[in-house]
N, C-alpha and C positions, 0 to 999 in steps of 0.2 A: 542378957548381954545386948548392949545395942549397939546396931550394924551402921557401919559409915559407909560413905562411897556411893557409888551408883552399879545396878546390877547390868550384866551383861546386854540383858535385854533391855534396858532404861538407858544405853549407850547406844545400839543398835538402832532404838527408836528416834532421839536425838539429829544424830545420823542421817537416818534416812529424809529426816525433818529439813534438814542444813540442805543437803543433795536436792529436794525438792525446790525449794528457796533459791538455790544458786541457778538451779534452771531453768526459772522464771525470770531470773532477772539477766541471764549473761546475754541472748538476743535484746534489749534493751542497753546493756554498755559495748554489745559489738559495733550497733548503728554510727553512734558519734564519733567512735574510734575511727571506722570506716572513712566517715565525712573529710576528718582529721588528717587522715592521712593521704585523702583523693588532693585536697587543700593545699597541702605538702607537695604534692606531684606536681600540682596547677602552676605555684609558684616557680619548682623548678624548670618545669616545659616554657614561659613567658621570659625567665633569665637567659635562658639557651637561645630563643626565639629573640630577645633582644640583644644578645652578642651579634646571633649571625645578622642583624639590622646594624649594627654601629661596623662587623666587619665590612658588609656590604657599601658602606657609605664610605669606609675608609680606602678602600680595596677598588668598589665602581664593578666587582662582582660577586657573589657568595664563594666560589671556589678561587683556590691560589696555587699556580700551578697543576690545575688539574688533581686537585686533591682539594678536600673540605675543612677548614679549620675546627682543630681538635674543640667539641663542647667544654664549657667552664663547671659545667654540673650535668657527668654521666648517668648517676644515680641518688635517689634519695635512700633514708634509712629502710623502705620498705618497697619502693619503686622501682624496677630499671629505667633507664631513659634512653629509646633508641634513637637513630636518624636515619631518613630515610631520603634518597634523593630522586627527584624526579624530573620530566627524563633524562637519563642518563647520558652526559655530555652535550648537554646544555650548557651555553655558555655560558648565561646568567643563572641558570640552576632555579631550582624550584624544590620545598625539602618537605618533609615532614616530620616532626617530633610525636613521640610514644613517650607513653608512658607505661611500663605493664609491671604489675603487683609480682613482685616476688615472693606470695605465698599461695600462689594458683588462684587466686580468684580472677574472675573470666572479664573482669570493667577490667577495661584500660584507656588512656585517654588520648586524645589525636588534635594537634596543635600544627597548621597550615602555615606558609607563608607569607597568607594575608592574616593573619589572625584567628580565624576562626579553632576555636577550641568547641571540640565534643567531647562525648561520651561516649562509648559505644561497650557494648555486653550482647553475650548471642540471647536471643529470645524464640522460643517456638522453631529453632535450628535455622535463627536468621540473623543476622548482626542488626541491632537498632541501635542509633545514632544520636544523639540527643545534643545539641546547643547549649552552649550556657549562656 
């Protein structure tokens, strides 16, 4: 009688084949996913940062009535996006936009008043900064 199919152990082997395979390659489609979605962020943080520039121009200061005009893009699909003001009752204000990954990863991105867009992730229990 001849046997069809595959035996337990010729599924198992298989298996463990696929399982080796995928975890060689999942660090390779995390990377550009990652890029993808920092990219995503970048975007968002410059649309926010160019609101509060055309409110600024329209207004003559970032805050209105001593409150800060609501962002047009809070978050992205993977992103939060915070604000940060500084100092605090300033007339003219001075702010800062976040960006930080809603799935714990430790980069988050930091968008100033003048422009300046970094990086920053802790390193060797220190926060490093990076330019773009």
């Amino acid at each position: 009688m001849r046997r069809m199919g595959f035996s337990l152990l010729e599924a198992m082997l298989a298996l463990l084949l696929l399982a080796l395979l995928l975890s060689q390659a999942w660090p390779s489609y995390r990377q550009p996913l990652r890029r993808i979605r920092l990219a995503e962020a970048r975007v968002a943080l410059m649309e926010n940062a160019n609101f509060l520039e055309d409110w600024y121009q329209r207004q003559g200061r970032y805050q209105d009535e001593a409150r800060w005009p609501p962002l047009p893009h809070p978050a992205t699909p993977h992103y939060r996006l915070e604000f940060e003001a500084r100092p605090h009752g300033h007339p003219h204000g001075k702010y800062r936009l976040y960006a930080r990954a809603r799935d714990g990863d430790a980069t988050y991105l930091v968008l100033d008043e003048y422009g300046a867009l970094r990086q920053c992730e802790p390193h060797d229990g220190r926060l490093r900064c990076e330019g773009f």
